[in-house]
N, C-alpha and C positions, 0 to 999 in steps of 0.2 A: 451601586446606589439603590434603596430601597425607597419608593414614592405610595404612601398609603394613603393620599389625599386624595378628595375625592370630588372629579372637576377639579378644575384651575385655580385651587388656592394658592394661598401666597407661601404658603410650604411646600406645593407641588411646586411653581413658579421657580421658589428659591433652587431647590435642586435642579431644575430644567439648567437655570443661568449658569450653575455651576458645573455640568456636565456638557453645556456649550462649550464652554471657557476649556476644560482639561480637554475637551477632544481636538479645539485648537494646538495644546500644547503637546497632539500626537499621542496622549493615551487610548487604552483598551479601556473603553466602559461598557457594563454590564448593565443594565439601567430595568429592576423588577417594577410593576408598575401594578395600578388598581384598573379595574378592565373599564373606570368609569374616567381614566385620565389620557384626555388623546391629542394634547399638546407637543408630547413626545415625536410625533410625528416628524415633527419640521430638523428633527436629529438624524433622521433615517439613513441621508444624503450621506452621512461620513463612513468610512467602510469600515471603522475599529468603535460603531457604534453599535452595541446589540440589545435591543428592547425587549423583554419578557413579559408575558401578559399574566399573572394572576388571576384565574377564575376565579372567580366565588358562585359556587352552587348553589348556594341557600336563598331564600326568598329575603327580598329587602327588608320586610316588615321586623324578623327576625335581626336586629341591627347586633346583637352581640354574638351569636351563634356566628352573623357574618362575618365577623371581625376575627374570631376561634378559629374559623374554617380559612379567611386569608392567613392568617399568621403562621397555620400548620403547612399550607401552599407555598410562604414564605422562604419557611423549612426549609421542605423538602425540595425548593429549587435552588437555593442555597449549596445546599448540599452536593447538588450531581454539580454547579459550577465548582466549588473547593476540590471536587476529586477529577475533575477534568481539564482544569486551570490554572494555572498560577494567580489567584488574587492576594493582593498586597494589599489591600484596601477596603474596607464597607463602609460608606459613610447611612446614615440613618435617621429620619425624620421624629422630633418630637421626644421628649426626655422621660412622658407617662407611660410609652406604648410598651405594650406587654409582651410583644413581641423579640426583645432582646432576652427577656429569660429563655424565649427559644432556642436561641443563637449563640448565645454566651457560650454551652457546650463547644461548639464549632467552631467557634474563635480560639477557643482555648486548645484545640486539638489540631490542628490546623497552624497554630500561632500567625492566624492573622490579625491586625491591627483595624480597631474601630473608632469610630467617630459619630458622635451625637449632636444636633442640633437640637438646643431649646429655643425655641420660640416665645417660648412662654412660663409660667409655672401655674400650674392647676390650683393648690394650695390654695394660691393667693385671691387666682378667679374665680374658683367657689366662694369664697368670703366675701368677696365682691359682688356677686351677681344674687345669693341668695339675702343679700344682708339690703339691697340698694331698694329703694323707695318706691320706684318707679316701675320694677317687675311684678309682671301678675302672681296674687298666690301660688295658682294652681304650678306656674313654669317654677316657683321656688321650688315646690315641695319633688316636683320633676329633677331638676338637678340636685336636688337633697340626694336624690338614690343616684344620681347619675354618676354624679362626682368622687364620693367616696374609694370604687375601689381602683379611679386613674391615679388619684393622690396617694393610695398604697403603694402602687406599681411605681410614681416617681418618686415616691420615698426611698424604697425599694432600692429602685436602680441607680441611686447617688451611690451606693457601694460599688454593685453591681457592673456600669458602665466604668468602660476606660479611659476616654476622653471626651472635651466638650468642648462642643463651641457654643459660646450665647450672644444672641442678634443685641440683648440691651447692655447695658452695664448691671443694672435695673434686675433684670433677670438674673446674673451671674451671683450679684449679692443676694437677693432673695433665696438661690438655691444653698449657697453657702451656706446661710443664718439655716435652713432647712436641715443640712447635715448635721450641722453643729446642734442645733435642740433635739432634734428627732433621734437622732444616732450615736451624739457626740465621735463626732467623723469629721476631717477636715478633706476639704474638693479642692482647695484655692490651687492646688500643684498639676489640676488634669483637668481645668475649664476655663476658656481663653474668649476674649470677648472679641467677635469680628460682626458687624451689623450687616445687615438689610443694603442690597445694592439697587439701583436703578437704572436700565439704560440710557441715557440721555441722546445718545443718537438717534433710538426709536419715539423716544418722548421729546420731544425738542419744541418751546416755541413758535418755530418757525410751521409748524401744522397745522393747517388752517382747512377746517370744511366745513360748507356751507351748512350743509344737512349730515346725517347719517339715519337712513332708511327713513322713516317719515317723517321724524323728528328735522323740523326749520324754524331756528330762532327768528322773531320778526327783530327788525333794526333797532327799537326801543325797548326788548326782551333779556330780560335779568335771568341767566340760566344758572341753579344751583344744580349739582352731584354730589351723589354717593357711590361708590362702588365698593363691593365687598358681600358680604353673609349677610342672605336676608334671618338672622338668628337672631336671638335672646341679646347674648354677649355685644352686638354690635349697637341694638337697640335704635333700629328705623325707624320704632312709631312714634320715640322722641322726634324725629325729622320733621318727620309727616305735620305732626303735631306743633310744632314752633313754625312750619312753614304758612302752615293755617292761619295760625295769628300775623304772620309776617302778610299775605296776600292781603289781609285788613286793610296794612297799612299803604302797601306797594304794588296796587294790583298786578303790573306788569313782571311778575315773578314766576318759572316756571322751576319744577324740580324732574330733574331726571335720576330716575334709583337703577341700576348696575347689581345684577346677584341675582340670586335664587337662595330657597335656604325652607324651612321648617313656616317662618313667621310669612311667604309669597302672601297666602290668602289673608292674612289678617291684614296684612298691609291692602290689598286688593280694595279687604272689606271698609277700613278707615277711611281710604281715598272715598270711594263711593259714598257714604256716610257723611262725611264733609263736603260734600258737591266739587272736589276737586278734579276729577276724571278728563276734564279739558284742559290743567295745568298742571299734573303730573304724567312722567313715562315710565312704565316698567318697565322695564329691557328684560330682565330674566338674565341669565351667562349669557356671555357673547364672548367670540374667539378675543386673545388676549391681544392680536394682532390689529382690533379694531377699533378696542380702547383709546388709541392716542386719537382716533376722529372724532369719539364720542365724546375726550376731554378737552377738544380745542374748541366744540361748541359752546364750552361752560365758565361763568366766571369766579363762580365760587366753589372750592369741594367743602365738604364737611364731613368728618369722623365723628358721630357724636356717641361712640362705643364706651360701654364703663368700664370694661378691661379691655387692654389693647397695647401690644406692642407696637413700633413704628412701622406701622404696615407697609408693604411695598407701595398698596395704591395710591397711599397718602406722597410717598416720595417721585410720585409718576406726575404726581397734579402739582406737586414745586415743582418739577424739572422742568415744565412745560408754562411754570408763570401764571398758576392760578394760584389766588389767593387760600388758604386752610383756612379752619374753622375745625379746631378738636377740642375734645374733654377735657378737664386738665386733668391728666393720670403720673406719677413716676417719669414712666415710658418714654411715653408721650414727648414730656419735659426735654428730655435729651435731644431733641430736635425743633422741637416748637418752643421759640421764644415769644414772649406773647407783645405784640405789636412789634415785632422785630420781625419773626421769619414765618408767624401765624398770628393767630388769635385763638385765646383758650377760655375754656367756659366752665364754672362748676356746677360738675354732673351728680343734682341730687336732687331733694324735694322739690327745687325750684328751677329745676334745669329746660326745661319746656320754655320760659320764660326768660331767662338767660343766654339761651342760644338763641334766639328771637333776637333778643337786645343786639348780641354781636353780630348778625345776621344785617341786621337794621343800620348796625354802627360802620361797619365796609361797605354798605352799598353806598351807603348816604357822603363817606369820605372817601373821595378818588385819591387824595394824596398820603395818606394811612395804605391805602389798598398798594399803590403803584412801588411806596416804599416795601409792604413786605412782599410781595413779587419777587421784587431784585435782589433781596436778601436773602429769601429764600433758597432760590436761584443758585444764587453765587456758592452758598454754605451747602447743596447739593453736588455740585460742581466739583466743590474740593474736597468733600471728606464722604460722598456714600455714590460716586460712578462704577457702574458694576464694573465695567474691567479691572479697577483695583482692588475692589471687595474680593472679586475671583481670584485675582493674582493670592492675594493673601491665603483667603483658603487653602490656593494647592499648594502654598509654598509649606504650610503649616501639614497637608498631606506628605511631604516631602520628609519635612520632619518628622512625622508619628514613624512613617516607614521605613526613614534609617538609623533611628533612635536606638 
């Protein structure tokens, strides 16, 4: 398994969950990792688990050079495992990463069998992100040049790559319609649709703390969260910003933000600027392990992202019975029914005031909120508990490998 995330994404996450699961089931995993991802840890315990650390030499500031420098690290550890080892297996993060033209060689010579997860598709999220209302010039014109040459690379590797899995359905068809215009290429025969899991034993309901570090709800105290990227794509200072109006109405509203990310300081700086600094928390990353305390303090989450698959965090905060509050995206849709298992907002010119509205409409209705709770709930329960999502995975590694 190859992990290029960086910190406790929900791409790092997903492989973690996965690489849990197969070493119950008594496999050998190889597990290459970024030297900035140390969740891997809590794998250590199993003795057919081996973690590789990826340096990257280069200075941070240099973000592409870094990425040039892990992929050739990639390589080259790649490599002495195929000639040391039996691998039957690579599975590999993200359908843009340019790192597979590496590797292609070595699969090929080797004939070993690979596997890709889409999380997402670039395409779609640059048209999204630089075309939406509500992002600054300056971050358009930033991902103008950013985007371009990931959407080559997953243009690219719709030939290139040999199998898929995609977290949405959402996703699957997007990539498809992709082959088909761009390439006139059909995928539909090598990309298999298995979603996003959730623990529900670790996220459970049943989790109740009072506090977590300083953070203490008072007994008449409305707590909203976010967790996730403090980035662009996630779009916090939409939060920030509809909470502000929201505090007008309801003073007893607090917001707690989950993440780190590029946008920390602006978010930092808005809070201040708003007089808000006594009713919001930064948290920054926090171990993933602490999460379920931090969201049993809270009554409401909210995704308020313009692009966004059904994020792991979002399935952490139904498992556990808080109410959502998302964008309405595609994605999104496939999980959140609106007043049934969330509430959905449209994210665009007017979206600041929109998610306010729905923000306003759950506090205000306990029996709206308590219905989609248990619906929520229930529709977590049955179709996205990681142990099945996992089971599925390896059964589908099963297949690649004796196909």
């Amino acid at each position: 398994m190859i992990d290029d995330s960086v910190g406790l994404t929900g791409s790092g996450l997903y492989l973690y969950f996965i690489a849990k699961r197969v070493l119950q089931k008594n496999a050998e995993v190889y597990y290459l990792y970024n030297t900035k991802t140390d969740h891997i840890k809590h794998l250590n315990k199993h003795s057919n688990f081996n973690a590789i650390k990826i340096e990257n030499r280069l200075n941070n500031n240099f973000l592409m050079l870094n990425k040039l420098s892990f992929y050739k690290s990639i390589k080259s550890n790649v490599m002495k495992l195929v000639k040391n080892d039996s691998i039957d297996l690579i599975h590999l993060n993200e359908s843009f990463n340019p790192y597979y033209f590496y590797l292609k060689p070595i699969f090929e010579k080797f004939n070993i069998k690979s596997v890709v997860t889409a999380h997402g598709c670039v395409n779609y999220e640059a048209k999204t992100i630089i075309s939406h209302p509500l992002v600054h010039f300056k971050e358009k014109i930033a991902h103008s040049i950013y985007y371009p040459p990931l959407i080559k690379f997953e243009i690219g590797n719709l030939i290139q790559i040999q199998n898929y899995i995609s977290v949405t359905a959402g996703v699957k068809n997007n990539l498809i319609k992709i082959a088909k215009l761009f390439l006139n290429y059909d995928i539909k025969d090598k990309i298999i649709h298995i979603p996003n899991g959730v623990d529900t034993r670790m996220f459970s309901p049943k989790i109740k703390a009072e506090k977590y570090n300083n953070i203490k709800k008072s007994e008449d105290e409305i707590a909203i969260i976010f967790s996730g990227g403090l980035v662009v794509r996630k779009l916090p200072i939409l939060l920030i910003k509809s909470f502000y109006l929201l505090k007008k109405y309801i003073p007893n509203v607090r917001l707690i933000l989950i993440g780190g990310g590029r946008l920390y300081t602006e978010c930092v700086n808005l809070i201040t600027q708003l007089d808000l600094n006594e009713s919001v928390n930064l948290l920054g990353y926090i171990e993933h392990a602490d999460i379920p305390k931090v969201l049993s303090i809270a009554d409401i989450f909210v995704l308020p992202s313009i692009y966004e698959t059904p994020g792991i965090s979002m399935l952490e905060a139904m498992a556990m019975k808080i109410p959502v509050i998302a964008s309405n995206l595609p994605d999104i849709n496939e999980i959140i029914i609106h007043e049934k298992t969330g509430l959905l907002f449209n994210n665009n010119q007017h979206a600041i005031k929109n998610l306010y509205l729905n923000l306003k409409k759950i506090i205000e209705n306990d029996v709206l909120k308590n219905e989609i709770k248990e619906q929520a709930f229930s529709y977590i329960k049955k179709y996205y508990e990681i142990h099945k999502i996992t089971d599925k995975i390896f059964n589908y590694y099963d297949i690649l490998i004796n196909s």
